[in-house]
C-alpha positions, 0 to 999 in steps of 0.5 A: 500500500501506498505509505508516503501519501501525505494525506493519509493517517498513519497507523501508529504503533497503539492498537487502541488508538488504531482501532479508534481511528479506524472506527471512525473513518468506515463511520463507526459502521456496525458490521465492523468487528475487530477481535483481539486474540492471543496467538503467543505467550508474548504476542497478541493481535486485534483482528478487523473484519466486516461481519457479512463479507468475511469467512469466520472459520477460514479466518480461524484456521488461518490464525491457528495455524501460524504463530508470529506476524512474519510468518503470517505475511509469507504464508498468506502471500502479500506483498505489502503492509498496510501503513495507513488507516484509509488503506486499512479501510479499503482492504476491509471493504474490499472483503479482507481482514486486517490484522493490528499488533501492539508496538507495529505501525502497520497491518496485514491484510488477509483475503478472507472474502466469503460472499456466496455467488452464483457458481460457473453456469452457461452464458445466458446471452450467448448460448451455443448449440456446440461448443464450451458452455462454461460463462463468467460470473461476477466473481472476479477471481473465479473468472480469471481462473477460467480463462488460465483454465482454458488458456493454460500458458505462462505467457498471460499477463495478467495486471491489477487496478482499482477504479472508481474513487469511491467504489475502489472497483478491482479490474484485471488487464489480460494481454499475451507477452510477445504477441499484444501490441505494446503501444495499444495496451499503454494507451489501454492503462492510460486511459482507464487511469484517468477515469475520475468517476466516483463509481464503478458498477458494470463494465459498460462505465468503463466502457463508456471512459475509454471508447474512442468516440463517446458520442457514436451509436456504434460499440467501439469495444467488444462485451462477451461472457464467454471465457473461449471468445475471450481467449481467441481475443487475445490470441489475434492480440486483443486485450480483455478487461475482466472487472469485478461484479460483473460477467462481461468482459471488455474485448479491445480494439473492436471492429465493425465486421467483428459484431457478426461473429460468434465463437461457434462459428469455430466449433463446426465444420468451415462449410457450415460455420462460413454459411451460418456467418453469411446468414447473419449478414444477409440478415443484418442487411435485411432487418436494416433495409427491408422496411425501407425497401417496403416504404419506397417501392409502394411510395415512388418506385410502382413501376418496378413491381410486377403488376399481378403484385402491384394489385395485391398491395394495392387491394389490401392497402385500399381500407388502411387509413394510413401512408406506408410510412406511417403503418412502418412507423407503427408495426416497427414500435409496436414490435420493439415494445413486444420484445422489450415486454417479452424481455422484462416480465418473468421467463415462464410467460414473457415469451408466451406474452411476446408471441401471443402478443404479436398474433393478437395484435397483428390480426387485430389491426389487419381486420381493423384495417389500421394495418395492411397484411404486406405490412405485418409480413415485413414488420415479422421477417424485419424483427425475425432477421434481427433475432439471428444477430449475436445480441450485442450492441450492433443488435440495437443499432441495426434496429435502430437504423431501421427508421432512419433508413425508412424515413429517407426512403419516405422522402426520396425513394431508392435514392433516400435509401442509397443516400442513407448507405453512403452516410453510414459508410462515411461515418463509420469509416470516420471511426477508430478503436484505440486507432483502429480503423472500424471497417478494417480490414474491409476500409483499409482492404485487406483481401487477405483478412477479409476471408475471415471475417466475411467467411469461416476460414479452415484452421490449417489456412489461418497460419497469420494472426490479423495484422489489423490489431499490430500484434507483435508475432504474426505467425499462428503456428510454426514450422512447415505451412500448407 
């Protein structure tokens, strides 16, 4: 601990004066337990705890088993003492028990945390039909454990801190000696230390410091509760921030493409694994587009629809009171108000309710004529296509375009649409994560590592690590390529 800040109060070598003082800094707290206890003959020490967050009977045993002070800083495996009241403090709220002795100006902190948390379970977000099915917990120790399981290498790295100045958040930095770019990962400490905020809770507070862009739409930092996702992050020489309290990790830099992978993509053959990946951007395209599509056809473009099909759309939109855009406007709401619906309510009825919902609903509006059918089919393929998206953050964005897309379809047409396009080419091509560029390697092209993202690349033919991230070691595997 930091012994040499001038505005901290000093341990003195009186335990009752210790003991005082630090009731009062935690203000006199009643969950504050200090024990004084003989452990020798000559020797006695003052035991500090927080009476919910500590396990008593491993505290016990680990005052049984060990005599004198020196012995007990060894066997616990501490570097440091503590030298001042306020760091005191932060152990015992951090979990520890502090130990005070009479004639000694400092303290030993142990780590007796005993809060139960949920044991290691399958990621709720990020369920796979093959594949690992182990998913991180808010236990930050235990998530750290997983990833050294799955990725049992010295060449982790593994770096402590704290933030949040009063919530005193642990994080852990993960990168991989002589393969994450060493410039990256400087940028990555400088900016989660200069975060000033007063707390920490989740990881999208840290998230939200450290982006490149505050103000952008689109996730510039990757979130996953998947320990092998994670692991593959960091061998492309990514940088994971596991935090406590939570069982998303951040993954950094983070590009656009990126946001329609999905680790079982790996887990099948290529053939399958590259078909499924096309399908989800076939998918983001239509959820995007389609109700734009929709608009503009039936608004500008009647000329482009064969006439038997013409006379359909015309037929059950004569008793809709409204203007194409309009009924978009309204199914597109409706749906995202059916899906939050769905998402709140108890799992036992908040799918039943969804689906129930929208049949009623649907059928409702078409036999009052406020909506035409053609409209309740785009409206469902729009909100089904946007289901087989990974549920990240891209999930909302793309649903989110939908009425920006639909709105210049309105005024302009196919042109509304295309002029759309180009602006959100434009912007994200303007993005950049910890200098990255956000449509790599599509803008700047790289044909190469293009294969991999549009594509599920065979393992034997991915010998090159994507020189997008500037890792140092390039090469996956050595010795003869095929």
């Amino acid at each position: 601990m930091d012994n040499n800040s001038n505005n901290k109060t000093k341990l003195t070598g009186s335990v009752s004066d210790n003991k005082r003082l630090l009731k009062e800094y935690m203000q006199a707290t009643d969950d504050l337990v200090m024990v004084h206890s003989s452990y020798s003959q000559n020797q006695s020490v003052t035991v500090c705890y927080l009476n919910e967050m500590t396990d008593t009977r491993k505290l016990d045993l680990m005052l049984v088993q060990y005599k004198e002070d020196d012995n007990l800083l060894t066997a616990f495996r501490l570097d440091e003492k503590v030298y001042t009241i306020e760091d005191a403090a932060d152990c015992l709220a951090a979990g520890m028990s502090v130990l005070l002795f009479d004639e000694k100006e400092y303290g030993i902190p142990i780590n007796t945390l005993g809060i139960q948390l949920r044991s290691v379970d399958e990621p709720v977000s990020e369920a796979v039909v093959k594949g690992p099915r182990s998913g991180f917990t808010e236990s930050l120790t235990n998530n750290l454990a997983l990833v050294r399981y799955h990725f049992p290498s010295p060449i982790l790295k593994v770096e402590y801190r704290k933030v949040g100045q009063l919530s005193k958040t642990n994080l852990i930095i993960l990168s991989v000696g002589g393969i994450t770019n060493p410039e990256i990962l400087k940028e990555v400490h400088l900016r989660i230390s200069e975060i000033p905020t007063d707390m920490i809770l989740e990881s999208n507070y840290v998230e939200e410091w450290i982006t490149d862009n505050r103000g952008t739409l689109f996730p510039l930092i990757e979130s996953t509760e998947r320990p092998d996702r994670v692991i593959g992050a960091l061998l492309d020489g990514r940088i994971a921030v596991i935090m406590q309290g939570t069982p998303f990790v951040l993954l950094l830099p983070f590009v656009f493409l990126q946001a329609f992978q999905v680790s079982e993509d790996y887990a099948w053959n290529y053939y399958i694994g590259s078909m499924m990946r096309l399908i989800r951007f076939f998918s983001a395209m239509i959820g995007m587009l389609l109700p734009a599509f929709y608009v503009a056809t039936v608004t500008f473009h009647h000329e482009l629809v064969p006439t038997t099909l013409l006379q359909s759309i015309a037929s059950a939109k004569e008793p809709v009171p409204f203007p194409a855009v309009m009924e978009s406007f309204m199914m597109m709401i409706a749906f995202e108000i059916m899906r939050e619906a769905g998402i709140r309510m108890p799992k036992q009825v908040g799918q039943a309710v969804s689906i129930v919902g929208a049949l009623i609903l649907g059928q409702a509006a078409v036999a009052a004529g406020i909506i035409s059918p053609i409209m309740v089919i785009v409206a469902a393929l729009t909100g089904i296509c946007t289901f087989t998206l990974p549920p990240t953050a891209i999930n909302y964005v793309i649903r989110m375009l939908q009425f920006g897309m639909t709105l210049l379809a309105s005024l302009l047409g196919y042109v509304g649409m295309m002029v759309g396009i180009i602006m959100l080419l434009t912007y994200l091509a303007s993005l950049r994560s910890f200098g990255i560029p956000y449509l790599g390697p599509a803008s700047p092209f790289k044909f190469e590592e293009l294969t991999d993202i549009i594509v599920r690349r065979p393992h034997s033919m991915n010998n090159k690590r994507p020189g997008l991230f500037r890792s140092i070691h390039n090469r996956r595997f050595s010795g003869k390529q095929r």
